[in-house]
C-alpha positions as CSV (number, residue, x, y, z in Angstrom):
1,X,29.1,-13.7,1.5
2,X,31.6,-15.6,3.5
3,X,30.0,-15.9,7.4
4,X,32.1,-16.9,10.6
5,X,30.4,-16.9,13.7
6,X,32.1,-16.3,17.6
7,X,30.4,-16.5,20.7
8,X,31.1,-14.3,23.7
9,X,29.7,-16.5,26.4
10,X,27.9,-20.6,26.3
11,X,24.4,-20.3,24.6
12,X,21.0,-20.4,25.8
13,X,18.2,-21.7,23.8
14,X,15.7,-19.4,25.3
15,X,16.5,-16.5,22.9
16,X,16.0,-13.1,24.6
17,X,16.5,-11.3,21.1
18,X,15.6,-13.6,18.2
19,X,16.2,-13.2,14.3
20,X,13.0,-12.7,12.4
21,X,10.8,-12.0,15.5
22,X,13.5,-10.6,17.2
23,X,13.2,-8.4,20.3
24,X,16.6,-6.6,21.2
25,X,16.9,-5.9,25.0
26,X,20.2,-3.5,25.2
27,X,22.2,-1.2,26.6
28,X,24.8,1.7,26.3
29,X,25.2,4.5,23.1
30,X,26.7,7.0,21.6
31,X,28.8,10.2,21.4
32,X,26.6,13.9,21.2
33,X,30.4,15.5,20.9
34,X,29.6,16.4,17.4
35,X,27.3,15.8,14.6
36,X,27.0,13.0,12.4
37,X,29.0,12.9,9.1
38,X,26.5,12.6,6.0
39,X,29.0,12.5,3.0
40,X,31.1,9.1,2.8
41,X,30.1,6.9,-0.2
42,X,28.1,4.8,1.7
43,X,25.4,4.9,-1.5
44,X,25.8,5.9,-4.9
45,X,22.7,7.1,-6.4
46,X,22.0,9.2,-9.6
47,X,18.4,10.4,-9.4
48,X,15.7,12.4,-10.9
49,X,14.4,15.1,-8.5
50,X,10.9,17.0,-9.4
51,X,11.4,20.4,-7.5
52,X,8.2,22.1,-5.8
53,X,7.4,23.9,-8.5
54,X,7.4,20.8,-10.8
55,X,10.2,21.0,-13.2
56,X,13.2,18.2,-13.4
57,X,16.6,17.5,-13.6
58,X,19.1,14.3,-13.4
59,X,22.0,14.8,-11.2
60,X,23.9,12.8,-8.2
61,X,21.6,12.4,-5.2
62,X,22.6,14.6,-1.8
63,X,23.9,12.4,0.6
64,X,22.8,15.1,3.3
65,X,19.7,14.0,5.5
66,X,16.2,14.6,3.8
67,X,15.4,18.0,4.1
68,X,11.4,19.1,5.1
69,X,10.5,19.0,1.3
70,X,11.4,20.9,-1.6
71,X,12.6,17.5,-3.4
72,X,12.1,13.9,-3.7
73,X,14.5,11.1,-5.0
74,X,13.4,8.5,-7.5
75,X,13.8,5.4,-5.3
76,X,14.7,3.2,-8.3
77,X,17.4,5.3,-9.1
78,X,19.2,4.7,-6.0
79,X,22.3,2.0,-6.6
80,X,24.2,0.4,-4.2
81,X,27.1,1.4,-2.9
82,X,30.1,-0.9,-4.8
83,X,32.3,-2.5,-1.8
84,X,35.9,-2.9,-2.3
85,X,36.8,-7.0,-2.7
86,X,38.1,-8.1,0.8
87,X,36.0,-5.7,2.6
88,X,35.6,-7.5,6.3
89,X,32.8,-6.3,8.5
90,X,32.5,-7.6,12.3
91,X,29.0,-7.8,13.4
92,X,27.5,-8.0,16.4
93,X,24.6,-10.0,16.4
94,X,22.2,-11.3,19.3
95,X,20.9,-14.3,19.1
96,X,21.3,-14.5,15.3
97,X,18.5,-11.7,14.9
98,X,20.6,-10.1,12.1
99,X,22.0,-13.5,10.4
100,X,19.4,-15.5,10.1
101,X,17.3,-13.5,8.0
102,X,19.6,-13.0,5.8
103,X,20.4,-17.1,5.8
104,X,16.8,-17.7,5.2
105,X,15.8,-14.6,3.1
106,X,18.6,-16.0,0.5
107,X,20.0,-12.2,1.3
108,X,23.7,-12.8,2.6
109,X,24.4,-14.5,-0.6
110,X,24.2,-10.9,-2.2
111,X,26.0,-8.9,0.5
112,X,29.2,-8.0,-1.0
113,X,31.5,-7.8,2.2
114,X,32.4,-10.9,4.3
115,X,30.6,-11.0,7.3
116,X,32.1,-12.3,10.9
117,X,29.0,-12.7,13.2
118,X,29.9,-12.6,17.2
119,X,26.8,-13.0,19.0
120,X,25.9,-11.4,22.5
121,X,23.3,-11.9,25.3
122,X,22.4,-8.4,26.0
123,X,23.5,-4.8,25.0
124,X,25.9,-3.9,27.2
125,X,28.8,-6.6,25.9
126,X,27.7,-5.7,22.5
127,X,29.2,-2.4,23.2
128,X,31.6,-3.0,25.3
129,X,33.0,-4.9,22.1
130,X,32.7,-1.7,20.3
131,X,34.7,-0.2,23.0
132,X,37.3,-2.7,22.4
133,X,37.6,-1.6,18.8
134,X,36.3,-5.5,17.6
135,X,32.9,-4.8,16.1
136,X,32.3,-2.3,12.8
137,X,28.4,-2.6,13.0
138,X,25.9,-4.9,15.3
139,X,22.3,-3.8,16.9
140,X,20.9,-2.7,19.9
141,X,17.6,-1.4,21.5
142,X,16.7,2.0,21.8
143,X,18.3,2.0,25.3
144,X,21.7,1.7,24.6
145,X,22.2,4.7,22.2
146,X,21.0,7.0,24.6
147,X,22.7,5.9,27.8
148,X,25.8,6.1,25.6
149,X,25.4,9.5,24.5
150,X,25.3,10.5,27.7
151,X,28.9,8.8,28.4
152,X,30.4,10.3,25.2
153,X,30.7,6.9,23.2
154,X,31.5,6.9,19.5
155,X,28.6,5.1,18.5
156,X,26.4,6.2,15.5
157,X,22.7,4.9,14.6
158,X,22.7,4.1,10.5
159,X,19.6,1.9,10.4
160,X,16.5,0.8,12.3
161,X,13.9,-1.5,12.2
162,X,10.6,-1.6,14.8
163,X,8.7,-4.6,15.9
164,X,4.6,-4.1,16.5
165,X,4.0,-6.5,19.3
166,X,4.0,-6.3,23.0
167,X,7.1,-8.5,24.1
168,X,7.6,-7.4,27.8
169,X,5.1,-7.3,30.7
170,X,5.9,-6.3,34.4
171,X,4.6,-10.2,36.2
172,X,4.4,-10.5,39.9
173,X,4.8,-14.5,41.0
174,X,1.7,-16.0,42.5
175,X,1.2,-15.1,46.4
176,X,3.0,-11.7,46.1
177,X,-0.5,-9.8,46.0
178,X,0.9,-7.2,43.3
179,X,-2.3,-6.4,40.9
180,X,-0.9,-2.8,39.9
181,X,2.4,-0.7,39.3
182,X,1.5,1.3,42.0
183,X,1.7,-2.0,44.3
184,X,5.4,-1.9,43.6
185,X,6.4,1.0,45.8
186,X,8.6,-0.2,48.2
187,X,8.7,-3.7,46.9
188,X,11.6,-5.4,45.2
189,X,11.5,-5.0,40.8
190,X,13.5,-6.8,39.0
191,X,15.1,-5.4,35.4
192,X,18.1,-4.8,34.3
193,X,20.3,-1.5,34.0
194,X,21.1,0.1,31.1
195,X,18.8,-2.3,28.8
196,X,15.1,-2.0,27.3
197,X,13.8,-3.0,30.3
198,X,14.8,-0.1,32.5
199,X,13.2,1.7,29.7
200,X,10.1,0.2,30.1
201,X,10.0,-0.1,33.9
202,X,10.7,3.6,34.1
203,X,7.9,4.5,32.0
204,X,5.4,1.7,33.9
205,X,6.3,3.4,37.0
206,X,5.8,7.1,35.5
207,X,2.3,5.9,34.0
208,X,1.6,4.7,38.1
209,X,3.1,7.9,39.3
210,X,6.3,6.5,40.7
211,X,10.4,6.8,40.0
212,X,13.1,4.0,40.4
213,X,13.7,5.3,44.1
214,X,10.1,4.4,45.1
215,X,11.2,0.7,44.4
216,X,13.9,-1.3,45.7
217,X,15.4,-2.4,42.2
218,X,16.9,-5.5,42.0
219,X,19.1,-5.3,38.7
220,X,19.6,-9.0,37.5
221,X,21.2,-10.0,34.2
222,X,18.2,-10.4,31.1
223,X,18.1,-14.3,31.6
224,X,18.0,-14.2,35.5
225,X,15.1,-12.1,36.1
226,X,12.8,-15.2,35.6
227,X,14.9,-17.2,38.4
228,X,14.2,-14.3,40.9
229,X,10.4,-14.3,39.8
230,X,10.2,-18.4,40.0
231,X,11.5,-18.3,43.2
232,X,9.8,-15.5,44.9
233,X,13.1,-13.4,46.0
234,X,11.3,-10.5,44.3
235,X,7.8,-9.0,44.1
236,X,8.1,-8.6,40.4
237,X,10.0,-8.8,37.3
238,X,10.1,-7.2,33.7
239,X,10.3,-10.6,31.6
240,X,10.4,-10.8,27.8
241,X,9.8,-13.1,24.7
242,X,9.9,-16.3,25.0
243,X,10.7,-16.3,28.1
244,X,7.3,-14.8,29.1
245,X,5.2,-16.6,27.4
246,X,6.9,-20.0,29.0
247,X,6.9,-18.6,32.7
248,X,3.0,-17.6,32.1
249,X,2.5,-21.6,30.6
250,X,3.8,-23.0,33.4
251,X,2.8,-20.4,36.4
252,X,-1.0,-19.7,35.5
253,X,-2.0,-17.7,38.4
254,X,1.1,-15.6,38.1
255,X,-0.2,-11.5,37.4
256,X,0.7,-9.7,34.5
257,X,1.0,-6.6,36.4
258,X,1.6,-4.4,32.6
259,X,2.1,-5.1,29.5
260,X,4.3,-2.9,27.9
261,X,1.3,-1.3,25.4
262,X,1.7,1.9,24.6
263,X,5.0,2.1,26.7
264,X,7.7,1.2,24.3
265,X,9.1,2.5,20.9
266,X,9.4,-0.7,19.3
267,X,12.7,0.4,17.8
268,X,15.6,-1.8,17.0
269,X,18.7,0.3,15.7
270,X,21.8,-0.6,13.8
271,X,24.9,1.3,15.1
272,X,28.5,1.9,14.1
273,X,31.2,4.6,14.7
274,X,31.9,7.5,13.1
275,X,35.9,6.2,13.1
276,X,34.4,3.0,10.6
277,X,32.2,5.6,8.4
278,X,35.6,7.6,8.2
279,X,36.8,4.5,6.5
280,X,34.8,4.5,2.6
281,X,35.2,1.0,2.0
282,X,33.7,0.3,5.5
283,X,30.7,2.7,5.2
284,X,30.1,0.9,1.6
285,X,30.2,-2.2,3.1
286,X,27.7,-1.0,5.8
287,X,25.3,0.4,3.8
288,X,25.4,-2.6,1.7
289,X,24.5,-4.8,4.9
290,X,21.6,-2.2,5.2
291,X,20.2,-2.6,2.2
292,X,19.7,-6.9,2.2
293,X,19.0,-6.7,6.0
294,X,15.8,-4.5,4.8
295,X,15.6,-7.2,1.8
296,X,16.0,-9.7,4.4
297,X,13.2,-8.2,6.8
298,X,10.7,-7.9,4.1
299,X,11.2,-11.0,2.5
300,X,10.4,-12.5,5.9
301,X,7.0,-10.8,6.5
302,X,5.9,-11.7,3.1
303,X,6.7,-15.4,4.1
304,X,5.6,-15.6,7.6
305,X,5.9,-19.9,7.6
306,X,9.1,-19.9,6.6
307,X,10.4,-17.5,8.5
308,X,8.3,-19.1,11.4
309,X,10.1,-22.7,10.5
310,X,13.9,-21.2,10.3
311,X,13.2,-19.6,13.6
312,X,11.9,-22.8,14.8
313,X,15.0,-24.9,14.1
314,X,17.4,-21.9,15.1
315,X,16.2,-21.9,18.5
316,X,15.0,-25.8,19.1
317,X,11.5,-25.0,19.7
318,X,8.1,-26.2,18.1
319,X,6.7,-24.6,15.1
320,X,3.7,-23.6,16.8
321,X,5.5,-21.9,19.6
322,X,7.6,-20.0,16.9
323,X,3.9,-18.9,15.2
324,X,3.0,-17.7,18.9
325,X,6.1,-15.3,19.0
326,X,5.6,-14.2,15.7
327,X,2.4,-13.4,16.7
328,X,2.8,-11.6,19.3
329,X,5.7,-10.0,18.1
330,X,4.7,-8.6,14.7
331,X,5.4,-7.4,11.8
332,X,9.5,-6.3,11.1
333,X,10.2,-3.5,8.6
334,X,13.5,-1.3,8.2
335,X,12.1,2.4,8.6
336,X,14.3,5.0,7.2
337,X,15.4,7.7,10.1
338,X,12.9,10.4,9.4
339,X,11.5,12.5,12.0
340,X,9.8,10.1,13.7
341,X,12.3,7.6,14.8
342,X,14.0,10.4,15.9
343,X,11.3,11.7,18.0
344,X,10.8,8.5,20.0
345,X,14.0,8.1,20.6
346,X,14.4,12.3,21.9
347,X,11.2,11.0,23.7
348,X,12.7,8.2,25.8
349,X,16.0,10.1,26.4
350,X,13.8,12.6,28.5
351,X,12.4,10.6,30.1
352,X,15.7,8.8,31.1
353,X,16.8,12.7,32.0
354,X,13.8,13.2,33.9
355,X,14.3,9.8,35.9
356,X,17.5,11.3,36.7
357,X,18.9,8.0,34.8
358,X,21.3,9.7,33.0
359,X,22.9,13.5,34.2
360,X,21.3,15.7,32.1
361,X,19.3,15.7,28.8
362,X,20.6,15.1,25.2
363,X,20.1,16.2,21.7
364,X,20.1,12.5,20.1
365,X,19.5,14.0,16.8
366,X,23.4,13.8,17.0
367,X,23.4,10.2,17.6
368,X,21.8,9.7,13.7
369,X,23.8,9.4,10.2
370,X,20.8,9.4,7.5
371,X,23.3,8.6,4.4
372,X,21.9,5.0,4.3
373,X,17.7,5.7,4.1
374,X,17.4,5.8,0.0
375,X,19.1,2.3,0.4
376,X,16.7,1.3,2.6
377,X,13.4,3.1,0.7
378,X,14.6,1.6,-1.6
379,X,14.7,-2.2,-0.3
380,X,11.3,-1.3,0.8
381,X,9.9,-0.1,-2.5
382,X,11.6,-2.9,-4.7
């Protein structure tokens, strides 16, 4: 694997979303106009299926998404997909949450394609660049596919991975007497628009029986919001890893106002386009990057000090600080997109509808292309 790497704006060592423990805060989707296509050769697989009434048979796999049960694939059957040489893909990375894994794991010496990494602060210039026609796969939160749907982007989900900590938290500043949600109403919030943190504020202000319009919102870029919050020019702020855990060292009678337990999907999703799965050496290449990313992922909870260390030198921060975010961040795993993924993601997409975030509600079953899950069952099985 050949690696170049661009950056779309100066680096910050605080790490909003951060390889191996890696948060994504996002924004902007994908297009409902029609459904996602299932057949390119983005995996080759031969497999052994047992049929509900028990007998076998050997032939090619169905690319088509799983079906509610009649079969099962032998997961070691599954082969990758075989990319054409000089296969390029563009990635769009954040904060080296998809590259350094990889680096560490050993992993991107097995991907097949070449990989060019441009890293982003954010969702929203992450697809913006997809717009632009420069990127053929990067990662987002489970924010921006939605809010993207709803704007009638060509943007695909093809993978996803979900974090089990509790990352954000709503914190009011000391001397702003905020000890609840519901002390927000009329007061000035700080998140921003179109990223994981709208998604979280909205629900924290559903749980406290409030909307968006009961607060004055004060939309500030990701890294900003813990300016506003230093400096008192707003009543409270959605902050995230590290950046929380530094602002709560330093400011000790600051109020975590709420976590975000229980309020958040924990879902990190790889997108693409349906014009680059149009393209079979691109979707090969794809779900080749899949597959070691899931390789990648595991390896990295089954050697939490390493990954711990690499994470520590990537961002110039002590070890122990790095073992804090992992922490608190848990466990990373690839999950294939079953039912469930796309549940929580229909989930939040109401509740953006109901919010009146975005016009009207959406199917995102549309948004999901399931070719790649026997790759990544079977990264997780291996």
């Amino acid at each position: 694997m050949h690696t170049h790497s661009a950056s779309t704006r100066p680096r910050r060592r605080f790490a909003v979303a951060f390889a191996v423990l890696g948060l994504t805060l996002a924004a902007c989707g994908s297009d409902s106009s029609s459904a996602p296509a299932t057949t390119a050769a983005a995996a080759s697989t031969t497999a052994t299926t047992t049929t509900a009434g028990g007998s076998t048979s050997t032939e090619p796999a169905s690319t088509e998404p799983a079906s509610t049960g009649a079969t099962t694939t032998t997961i070691a059957a599954v082969t990758l997909p075989v990319v054409p040489k000089g296969t390029t893909l563009h990635v769009g990375d954040q904060q080296n949450t998809l590259k350094l894994p990889l680096d560490t794991s050993g992993e991107g010496k097995n991907v097949q394609a070449s990989l060019q990494f441009a890293t982003f602060v954010g969702g929203p210039p992450l697809v913006e660049a997809f717009n632009a026609g420069a990127l053929d796969v990067g990662y987002v939160g489970d924010t921006p596919p939605i809010l993207a749907q709803a704007r009638g982007q060509d943007l695909v989900i093809v993978g996803a991975w979900r974090y089990s900590g509790n990352l954000e938290a709503i914190v009011a500043p000391p001397g702003k007497n905020i000890t609840s949600v519901a002390d927000l109403k009329g007061k000035k919030f700080a998140y921003s628009t179109g990223t994981a943190l709208q998604a979280f504020a909205i629900r924290a202000l559903k749980e406290a029986g409030l909307t968006e319009k009961d607060v004055t919102h004060v939309d500030l870029p990701i890294l900003d919001i813990v300016g506003a919050v230093k400096s008192g020019d707003v009543d409270a702020g959605v902050l995230v890893e590290p950046i929380l855990s530094s602002y709560l060292k330093d400011n000790p009678t600051a109020k975590v106002v709420r976590d975000a337990q229980g309020l958040t999907t924990g879902l990190q999703l790889v997108i693409t386009t349906k014009k680059a799965l149009t393209d079979p050496g691109k979707a090969a290449a794809i779900g080749d990057l899949v597959y070691h990313e899931a390789l990648a992922f595991k390896w990295s909870i089954a050697h939490p000090a390493a990954a711990a260390q690499a994470f520590a030198t990537a961002n110039n921060i002590s070890l122990d600080a790095a073992k804090l975010l992992q922490q608190r961040n848990g466990a990373q795993a690839f999950v294939p997109l079953d039912d469930k993924v796309i549940g929580d993601l229909q989930g939040l997409a109401d509740i953006f509808s109901d919010a009146g975030a975005i016009p009207k509600k959406l199917d995102v079953s549309a948004l999901f292309d399931t070719r790649f899950n026997p790759l990544v069952e079977k990264a997780n099985a291996g």
